[in-house]
C-alpha positions, 0 to 999 in steps of 0.5 A: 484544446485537447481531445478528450477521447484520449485522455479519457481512454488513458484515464481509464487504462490507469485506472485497470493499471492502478487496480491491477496492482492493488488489489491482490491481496498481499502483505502491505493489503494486510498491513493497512487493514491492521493499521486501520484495525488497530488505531482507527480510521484516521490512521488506516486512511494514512496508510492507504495514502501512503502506498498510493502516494508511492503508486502514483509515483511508479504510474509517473516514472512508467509512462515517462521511463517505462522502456528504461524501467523494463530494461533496468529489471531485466533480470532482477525479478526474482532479487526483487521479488526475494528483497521485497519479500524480507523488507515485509517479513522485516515489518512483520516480525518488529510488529510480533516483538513490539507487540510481544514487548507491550503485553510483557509490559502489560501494555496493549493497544486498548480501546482507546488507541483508536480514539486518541488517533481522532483527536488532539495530536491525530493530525501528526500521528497520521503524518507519521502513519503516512511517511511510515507507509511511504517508506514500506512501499518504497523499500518494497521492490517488487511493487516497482517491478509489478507496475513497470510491468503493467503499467508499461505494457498498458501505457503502450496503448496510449495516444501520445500526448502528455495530457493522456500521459497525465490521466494515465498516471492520475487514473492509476493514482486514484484506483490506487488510493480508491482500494487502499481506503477500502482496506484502511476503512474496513479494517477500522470499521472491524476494530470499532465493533470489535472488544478490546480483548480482540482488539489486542489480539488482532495486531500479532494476528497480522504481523503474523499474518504479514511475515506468512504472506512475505514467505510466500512472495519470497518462494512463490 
């Protein structure tokens, strides 16, 4: 039988691990706010799986690779930073133009985007949101590098074992997915009570606001 000290304890360190990545504010935090924000809460809960899907894939691969993922970046860090920075800035700009093609278009997001994401076809549109998002995280870099880095350094501490090898990587999963359906239901909370006018406008005021926050990754 397993001794649950250990695995408690490394449930717990996943969860500081999980956490400590998630929760700077950044541009993929912006991005599921705006998902939220812009199509409702179904779509916003998607986008939080989606990155904490790819969370829990780095938390895996850092407690089973971590000393050859750490050397594997050696070096890299600022390519990776820069790379993952233009990937967001990328997302951002597609979501100005896509936005700027609808209004030219006389088409915005409305108040009944949100709905339509609720029922009838919902369940695939939020598939979509979730691969979309899987996607995002993947091709951002950086994340990698962050989590090998505080994933490893915590993961050090563990009592070997793969059942707390386990915990370690559903704690920081869980705290991933916690935080992220924060955003994505804080974002949908503010786009129900806000009017359609505002509504329209909040999804080239994040866009914006992603491309800015990449600028800064990438120089900072």
């Amino acid at each position: 039988m397993l001794d649950a000290s250990p695995v408690l304890s490394a449930a717990a360190l996943g969860v500081v691990a999980g956490l400590s990545v998630a929760v700077p504010v950044g541009p993929v935090a912006v991005l599921i706010v705006r998902e939220g924000l812009v199509r409702g809460r179904r779509a916003g809960l998607a986008a939080a799986a989606g990155v904490a899907s790819v969370d829990l894939t780095y938390a895996m691969v850092a407690v089973l690779l971590g000393a050859q993922v750490s050397r594997a970046l050696d070096g890299w860090e600022t390519w990776l930073r820069v790379g993952g920075a233009v990937v967001l800035a990328v997302v951002g700009l597609v979501g100005l133009a896509r936005w700027w093609r609808g209004r030219s278009a006389g088409v915005g997001p409305g108040p009944g985007a949100a709905a339509s994401d609720e029922a009838g076809d919902g369940t695939v549109r939020a598939a979509r949101v979730w691969a979309r998002f899987v996607v995002i995280t993947l091709l951002n870099p950086a994340t990698a590098l962050i989590f090998a880095t505080v994933a490893v350094g915590l993961a050090g501490r563990l009592v070997a074992g793969p059942g707390a090898l386990v915990a370690f990587a559903l704690g920081a999963g869980t705290a991933s997915l916690a935080w992220q359906c924060v955003l994505g239901l804080a974002g949908a909370w503010a786009g129900g009570r806000l009017g359609a006018r505002w509504q329209h406008w909040s999804a080239p005021v994040g866009s914006g606001l992603v491309v800015l926050l990449a600028a800064w990754v990438a120089v900072a």
